[in-house]
OpenMM code with the backbone's topology and positions (N, CA, C; nanometers):
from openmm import Vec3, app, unit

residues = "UNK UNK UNK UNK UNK UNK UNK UNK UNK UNK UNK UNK UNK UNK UNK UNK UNK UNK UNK UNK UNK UNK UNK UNK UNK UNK UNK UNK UNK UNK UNK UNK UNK UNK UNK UNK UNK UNK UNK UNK UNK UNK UNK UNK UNK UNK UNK UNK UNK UNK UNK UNK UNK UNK UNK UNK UNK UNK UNK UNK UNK UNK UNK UNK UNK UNK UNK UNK UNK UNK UNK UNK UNK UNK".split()
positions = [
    Vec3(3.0304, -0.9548, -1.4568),
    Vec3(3.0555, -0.9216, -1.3176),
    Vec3(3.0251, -0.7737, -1.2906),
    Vec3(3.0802, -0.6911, -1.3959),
    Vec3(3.0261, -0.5475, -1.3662),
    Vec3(2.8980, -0.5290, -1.3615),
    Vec3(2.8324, -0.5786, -1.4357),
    Vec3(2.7075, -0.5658, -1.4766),
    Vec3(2.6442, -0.6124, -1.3243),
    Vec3(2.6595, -0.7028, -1.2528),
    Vec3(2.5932, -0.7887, -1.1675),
    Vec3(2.6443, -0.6633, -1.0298),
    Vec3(2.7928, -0.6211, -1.0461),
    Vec3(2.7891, -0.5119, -0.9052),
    Vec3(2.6844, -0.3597, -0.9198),
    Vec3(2.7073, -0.3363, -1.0713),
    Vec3(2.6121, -0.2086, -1.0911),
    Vec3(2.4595, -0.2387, -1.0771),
    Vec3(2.3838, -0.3845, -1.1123),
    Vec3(2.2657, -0.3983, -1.0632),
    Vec3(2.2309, -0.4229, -0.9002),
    Vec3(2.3362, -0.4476, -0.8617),
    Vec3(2.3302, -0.4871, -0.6841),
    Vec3(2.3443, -0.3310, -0.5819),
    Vec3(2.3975, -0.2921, -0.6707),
    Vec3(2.4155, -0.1730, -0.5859),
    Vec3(2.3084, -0.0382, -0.6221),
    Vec3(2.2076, -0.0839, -0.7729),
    Vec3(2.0936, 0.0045, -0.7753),
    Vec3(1.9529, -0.0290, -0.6662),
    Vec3(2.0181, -0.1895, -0.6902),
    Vec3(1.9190, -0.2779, -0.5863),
    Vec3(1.9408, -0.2219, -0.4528),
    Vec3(2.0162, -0.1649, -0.4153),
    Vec3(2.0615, -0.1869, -0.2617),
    Vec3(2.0027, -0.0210, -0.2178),
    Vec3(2.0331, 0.1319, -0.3183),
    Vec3(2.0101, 0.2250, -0.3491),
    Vec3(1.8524, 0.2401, -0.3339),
    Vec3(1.7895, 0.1490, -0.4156),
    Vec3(1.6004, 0.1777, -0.4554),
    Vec3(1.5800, 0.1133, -0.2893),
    Vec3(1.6364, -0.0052, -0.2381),
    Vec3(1.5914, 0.0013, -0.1000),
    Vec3(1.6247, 0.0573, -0.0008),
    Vec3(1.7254, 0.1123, 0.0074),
    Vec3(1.7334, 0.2286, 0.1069),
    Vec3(1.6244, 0.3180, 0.0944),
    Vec3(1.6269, 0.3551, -0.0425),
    Vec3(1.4837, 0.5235, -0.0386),
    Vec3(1.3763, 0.4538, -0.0009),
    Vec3(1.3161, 0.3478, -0.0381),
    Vec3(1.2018, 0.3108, 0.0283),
    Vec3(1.1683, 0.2890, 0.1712),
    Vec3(1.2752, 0.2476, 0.2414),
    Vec3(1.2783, 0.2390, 0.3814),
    Vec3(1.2955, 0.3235, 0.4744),
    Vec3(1.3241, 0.4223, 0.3984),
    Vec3(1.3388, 0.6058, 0.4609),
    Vec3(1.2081, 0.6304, 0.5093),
    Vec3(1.0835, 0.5641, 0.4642),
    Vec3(0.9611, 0.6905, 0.4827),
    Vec3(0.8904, 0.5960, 0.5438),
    Vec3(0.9643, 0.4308, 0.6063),
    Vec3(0.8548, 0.3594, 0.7238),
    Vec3(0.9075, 0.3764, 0.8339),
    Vec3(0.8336, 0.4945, 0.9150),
    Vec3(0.8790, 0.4842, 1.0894),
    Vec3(0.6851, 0.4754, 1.1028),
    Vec3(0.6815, 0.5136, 1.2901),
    Vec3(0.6289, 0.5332, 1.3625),
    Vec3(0.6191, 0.6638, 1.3457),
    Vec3(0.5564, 0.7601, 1.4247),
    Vec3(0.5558, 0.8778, 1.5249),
    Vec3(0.4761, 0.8218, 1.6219),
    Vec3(0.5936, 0.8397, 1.7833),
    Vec3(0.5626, 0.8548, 1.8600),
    Vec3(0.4408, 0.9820, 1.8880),
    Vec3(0.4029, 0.9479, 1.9976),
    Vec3(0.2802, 1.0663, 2.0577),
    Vec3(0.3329, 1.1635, 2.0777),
    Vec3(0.4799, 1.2073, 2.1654),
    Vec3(0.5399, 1.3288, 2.1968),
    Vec3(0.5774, 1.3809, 2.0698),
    Vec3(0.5939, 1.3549, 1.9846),
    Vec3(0.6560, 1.4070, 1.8285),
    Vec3(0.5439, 1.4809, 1.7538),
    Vec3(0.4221, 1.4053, 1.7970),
    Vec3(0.3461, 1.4713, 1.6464),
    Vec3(0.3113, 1.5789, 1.6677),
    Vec3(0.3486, 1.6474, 1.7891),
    Vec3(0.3025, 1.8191, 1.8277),
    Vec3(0.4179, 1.8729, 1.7272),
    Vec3(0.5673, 1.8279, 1.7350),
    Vec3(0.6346, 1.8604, 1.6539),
    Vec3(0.5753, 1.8952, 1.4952),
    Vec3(0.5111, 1.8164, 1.4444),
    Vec3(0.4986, 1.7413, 1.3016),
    Vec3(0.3311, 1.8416, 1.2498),
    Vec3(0.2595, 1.8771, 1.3872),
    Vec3(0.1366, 1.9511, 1.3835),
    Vec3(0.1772, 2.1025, 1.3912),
    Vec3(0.2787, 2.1296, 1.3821),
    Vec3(0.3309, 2.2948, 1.3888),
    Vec3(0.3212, 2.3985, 1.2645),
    Vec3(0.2766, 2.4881, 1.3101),
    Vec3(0.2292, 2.5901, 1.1834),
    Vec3(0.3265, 2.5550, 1.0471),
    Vec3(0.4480, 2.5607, 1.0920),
    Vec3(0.5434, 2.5608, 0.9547),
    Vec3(0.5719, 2.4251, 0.8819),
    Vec3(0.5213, 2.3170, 0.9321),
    Vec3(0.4697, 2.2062, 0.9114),
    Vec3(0.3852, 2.2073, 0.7710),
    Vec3(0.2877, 2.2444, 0.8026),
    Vec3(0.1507, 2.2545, 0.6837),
    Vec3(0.2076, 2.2866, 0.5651),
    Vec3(0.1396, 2.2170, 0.4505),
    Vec3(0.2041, 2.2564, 0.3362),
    Vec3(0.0869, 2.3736, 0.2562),
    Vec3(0.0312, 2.4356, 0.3617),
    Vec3(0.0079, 2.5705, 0.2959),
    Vec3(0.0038, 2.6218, 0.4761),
    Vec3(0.1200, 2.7064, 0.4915),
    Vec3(0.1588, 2.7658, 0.6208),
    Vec3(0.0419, 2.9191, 0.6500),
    Vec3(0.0522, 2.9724, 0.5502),
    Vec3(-0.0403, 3.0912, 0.5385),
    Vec3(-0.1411, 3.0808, 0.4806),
    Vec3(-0.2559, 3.0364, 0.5059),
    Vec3(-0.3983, 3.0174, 0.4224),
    Vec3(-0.4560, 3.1471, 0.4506),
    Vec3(-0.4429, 3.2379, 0.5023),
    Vec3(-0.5726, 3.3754, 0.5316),
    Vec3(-0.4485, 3.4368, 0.3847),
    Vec3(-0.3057, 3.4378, 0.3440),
    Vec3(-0.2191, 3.5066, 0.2602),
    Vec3(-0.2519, 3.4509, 0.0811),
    Vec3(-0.2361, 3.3178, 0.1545),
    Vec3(-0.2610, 3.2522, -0.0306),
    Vec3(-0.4129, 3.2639, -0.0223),
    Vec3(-0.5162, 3.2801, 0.0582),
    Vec3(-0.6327, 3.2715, -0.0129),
    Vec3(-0.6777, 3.4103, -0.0680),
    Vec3(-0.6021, 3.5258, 0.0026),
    Vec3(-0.5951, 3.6457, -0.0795),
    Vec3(-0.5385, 3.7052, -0.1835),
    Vec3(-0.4297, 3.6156, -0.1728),
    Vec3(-0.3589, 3.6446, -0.3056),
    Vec3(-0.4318, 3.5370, -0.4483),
    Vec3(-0.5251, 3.4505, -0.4361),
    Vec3(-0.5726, 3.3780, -0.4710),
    Vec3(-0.7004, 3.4572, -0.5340),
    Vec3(-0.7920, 3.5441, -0.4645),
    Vec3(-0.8567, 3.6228, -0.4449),
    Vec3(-0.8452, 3.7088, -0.5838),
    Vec3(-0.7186, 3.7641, -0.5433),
    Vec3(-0.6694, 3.9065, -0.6034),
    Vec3(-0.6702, 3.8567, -0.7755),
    Vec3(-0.5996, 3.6758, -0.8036),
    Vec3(-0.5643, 3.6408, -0.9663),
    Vec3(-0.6849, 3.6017, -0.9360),
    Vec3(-0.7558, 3.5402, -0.9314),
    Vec3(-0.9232, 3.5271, -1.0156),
    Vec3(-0.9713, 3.6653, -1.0435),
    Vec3(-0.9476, 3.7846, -0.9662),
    Vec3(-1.0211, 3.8956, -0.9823),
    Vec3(-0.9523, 3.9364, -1.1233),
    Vec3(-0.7968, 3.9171, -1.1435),
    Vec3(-0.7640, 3.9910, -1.2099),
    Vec3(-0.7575, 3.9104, -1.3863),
    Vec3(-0.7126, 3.7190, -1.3180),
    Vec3(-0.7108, 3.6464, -1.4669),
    Vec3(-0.8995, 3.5772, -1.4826),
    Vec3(-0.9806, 3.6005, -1.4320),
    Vec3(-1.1227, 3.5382, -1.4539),
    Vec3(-1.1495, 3.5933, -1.5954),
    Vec3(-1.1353, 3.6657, -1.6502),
    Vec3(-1.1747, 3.6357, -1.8364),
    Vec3(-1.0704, 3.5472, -1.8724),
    Vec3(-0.9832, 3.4941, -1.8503),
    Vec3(-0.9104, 3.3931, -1.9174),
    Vec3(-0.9618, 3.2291, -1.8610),
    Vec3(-1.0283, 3.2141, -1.7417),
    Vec3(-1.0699, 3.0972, -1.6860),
    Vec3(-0.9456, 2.9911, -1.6360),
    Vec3(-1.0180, 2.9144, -1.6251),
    Vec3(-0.8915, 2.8159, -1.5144),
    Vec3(-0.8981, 2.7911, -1.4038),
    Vec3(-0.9539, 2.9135, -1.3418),
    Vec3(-0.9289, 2.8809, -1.1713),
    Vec3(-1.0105, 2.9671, -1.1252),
    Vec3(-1.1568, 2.9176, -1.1431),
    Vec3(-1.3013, 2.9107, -1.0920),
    Vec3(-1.3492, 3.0517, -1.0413),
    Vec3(-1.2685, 3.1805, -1.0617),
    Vec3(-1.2868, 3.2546, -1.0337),
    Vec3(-1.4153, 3.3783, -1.0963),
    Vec3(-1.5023, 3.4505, -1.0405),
    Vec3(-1.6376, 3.5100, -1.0985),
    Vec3(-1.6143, 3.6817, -1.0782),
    Vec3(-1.6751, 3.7269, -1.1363),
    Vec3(-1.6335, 3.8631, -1.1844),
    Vec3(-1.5454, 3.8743, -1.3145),
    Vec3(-1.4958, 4.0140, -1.3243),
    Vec3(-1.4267, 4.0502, -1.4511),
    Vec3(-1.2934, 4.0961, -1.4027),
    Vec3(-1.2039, 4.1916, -1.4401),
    Vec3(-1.1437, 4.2317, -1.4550),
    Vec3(-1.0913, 4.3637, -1.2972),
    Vec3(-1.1916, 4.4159, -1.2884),
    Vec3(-1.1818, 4.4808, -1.1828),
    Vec3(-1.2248, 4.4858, -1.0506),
    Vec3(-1.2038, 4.3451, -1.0161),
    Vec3(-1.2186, 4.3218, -0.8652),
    Vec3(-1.3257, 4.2900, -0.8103),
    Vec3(-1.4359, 4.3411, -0.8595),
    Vec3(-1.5882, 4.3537, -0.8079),
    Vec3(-1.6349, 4.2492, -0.8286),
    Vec3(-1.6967, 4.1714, -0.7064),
    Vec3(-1.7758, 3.9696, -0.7517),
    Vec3(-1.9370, 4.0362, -0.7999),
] * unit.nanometer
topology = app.Topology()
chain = topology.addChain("A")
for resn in residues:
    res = topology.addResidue(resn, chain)
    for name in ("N", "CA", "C"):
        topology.addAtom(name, app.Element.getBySymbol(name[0]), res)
């Protein structure tokens, strides 16, 4: 019997989280949902400079496609 309430109630748990993430968006909402702080990169002109700056500085170690050496200069 325990066994059968602790599986019913993981059952009941895994479907709640799944049913969390099926709605709609209405039309008036998605201006909400399209808002700068929205984006999951909010600052792209910030991370692509700071992005910039570690290739300039880790590009002899490789990884992350970056050209030049050590001191900044492409």
């Amino acid at each position: 019997m325990r066994f059968l309430t602790l599986w019913l109630n993981t059952l009941i748990c895994c479907g709640l989280l799944v049913c969390q993430g099926c709605t709609t968006v209405a039309a008036w909402e998605r201006g909400n949902l399209a808002r700068k702080e929205m984006a999951i990169n909010p600052t792209p002109n910030l991370n692509s400079f700071r992005d910039h700056i570690y290739s300039s500085k880790e590009a002899s170690q490789g990884g992350h496609s970056g050209a030049g050496g050590g001191c900044g200069c492409n």
